[in-house]
N, C-alpha and C positions, 0 to 999 in steps of 0.2 A: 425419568421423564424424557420423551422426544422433543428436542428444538424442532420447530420449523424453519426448514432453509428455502422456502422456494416463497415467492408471491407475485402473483400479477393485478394486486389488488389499486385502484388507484390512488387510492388515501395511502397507500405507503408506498407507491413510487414519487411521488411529487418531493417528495424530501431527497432525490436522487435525479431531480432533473436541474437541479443549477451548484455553485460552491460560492465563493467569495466575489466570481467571476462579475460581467452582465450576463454573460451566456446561460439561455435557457433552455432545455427540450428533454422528454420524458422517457425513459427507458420503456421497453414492452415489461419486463420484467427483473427481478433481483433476488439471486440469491447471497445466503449468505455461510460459505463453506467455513467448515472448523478445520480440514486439515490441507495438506498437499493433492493426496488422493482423488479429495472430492476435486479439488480447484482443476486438477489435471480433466477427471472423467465430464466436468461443465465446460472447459473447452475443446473438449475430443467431440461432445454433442454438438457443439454448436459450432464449429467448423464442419461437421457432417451436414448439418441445416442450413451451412452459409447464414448463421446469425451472427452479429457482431457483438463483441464480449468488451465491454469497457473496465477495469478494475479499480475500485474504489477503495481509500480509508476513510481518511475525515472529512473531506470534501470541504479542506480550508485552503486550498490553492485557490490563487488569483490567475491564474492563468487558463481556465476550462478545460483541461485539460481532462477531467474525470463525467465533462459534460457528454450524455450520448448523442451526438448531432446526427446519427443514423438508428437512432433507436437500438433494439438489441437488449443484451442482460449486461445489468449491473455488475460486477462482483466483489460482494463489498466483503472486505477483509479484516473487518474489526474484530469477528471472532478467532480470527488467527492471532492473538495478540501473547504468545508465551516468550519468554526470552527463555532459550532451551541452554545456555550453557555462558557462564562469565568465565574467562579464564586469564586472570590476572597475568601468571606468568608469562603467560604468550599472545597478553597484550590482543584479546579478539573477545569477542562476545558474538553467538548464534542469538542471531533472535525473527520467529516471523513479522510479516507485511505488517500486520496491524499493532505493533508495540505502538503505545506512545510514548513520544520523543523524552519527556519528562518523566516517566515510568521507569525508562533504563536510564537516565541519570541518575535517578535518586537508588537504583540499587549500586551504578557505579561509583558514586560518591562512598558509599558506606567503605569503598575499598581507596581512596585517596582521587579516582579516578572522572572524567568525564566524557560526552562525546560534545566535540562541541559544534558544531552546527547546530543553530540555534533560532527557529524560525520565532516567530511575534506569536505566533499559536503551538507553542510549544507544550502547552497543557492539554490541546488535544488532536494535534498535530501526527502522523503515523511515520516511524521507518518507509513505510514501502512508500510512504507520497515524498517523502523527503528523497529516497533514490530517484523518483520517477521526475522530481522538479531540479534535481540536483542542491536542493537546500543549503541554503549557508546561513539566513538573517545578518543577524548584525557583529557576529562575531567574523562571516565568512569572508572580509578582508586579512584578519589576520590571522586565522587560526585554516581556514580554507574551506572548501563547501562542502557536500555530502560525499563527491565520489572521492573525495582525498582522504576517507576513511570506511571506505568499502571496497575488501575485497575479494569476493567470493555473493554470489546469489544465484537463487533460481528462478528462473521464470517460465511461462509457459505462455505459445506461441501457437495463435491461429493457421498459420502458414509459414513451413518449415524456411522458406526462404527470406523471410523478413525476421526472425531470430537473431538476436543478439549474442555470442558469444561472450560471456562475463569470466575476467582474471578471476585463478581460483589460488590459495593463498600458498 
């Protein structure tokens, strides 16, 4: 069976135009990419189109940050959700944007281990919102916040000169 990744339908952008925020306003469109691939060739389109690409997980930040204030596409990343590699020994775990935060606990637990940044919506809370907010919760006075435990990611960038450089490990 083909997933559908693309919609401009408005019964399903309206779930994409606010988060935990006040902030309101409705994307043109949302897809929703399964791999790197796609996520790479939906902002190569739409840097050719001068659309603006917002990236989505769970849209439980307080901050609006995943709000489209200039419309554009969505790109919600929930189906990116695999943790591709735990590696105990060397102390790292691969995993895409859309794990949730509670998901890779509970396979790191089985191994003695945690991460701990620990947002209040950690049940359906995303890796990639948690980079993008720098998450801590209420652990993240003592144990510290998201980027004290990331080091290596990829991202992709509408205009090569507003790119981020990310430590690779």
């Amino acid at each position: 069976m083909v997933r559908r990744i693309f919609t401009d339908q408005l019964e399903e952008l309206v779930p994409y135009s606010y988060d935990a925020s006040m902030n309101v306003h409705r994307p043109d469109a949302a897809v929703w990419p399964e791999s790197t691939e796609q996520v790479s060739e939906i902002v190569k389109f739409a840097n050719e189109h001068k659309i603006p690409v917002v990236p989505r997980g769970a849209g439980t930040s307080l901050s609006g940050g995943v709000i489209p204030i200039k419309g554009g596409i969505i790109i919600d990343l929930s189906r990116m959700n695999r943790i591709l590699e735990i590696s105990i020994e060397n102390r790292y775990a691969r995993v895409q944007g859309g794990v949730v935060c509670d998901d890779l606990n509970r396979q790191l637990a089985k191994h003695g281990f945690t991460f701990p940044p620990d947002p209040a919506s950690s049940t359906v809370a995303t890796l990639g919102g948690n980079v993008a907010t720098n998450a801590g919760g209420i652990k993240g006075a003592k144990y510290g916040t998201t980027r004290d435990y990331v080091s290596d990611f990829r991202s992709f960038c509408q205009a090569e000169r507003s790119c981020v450089q990310a430590p690779t490990r």
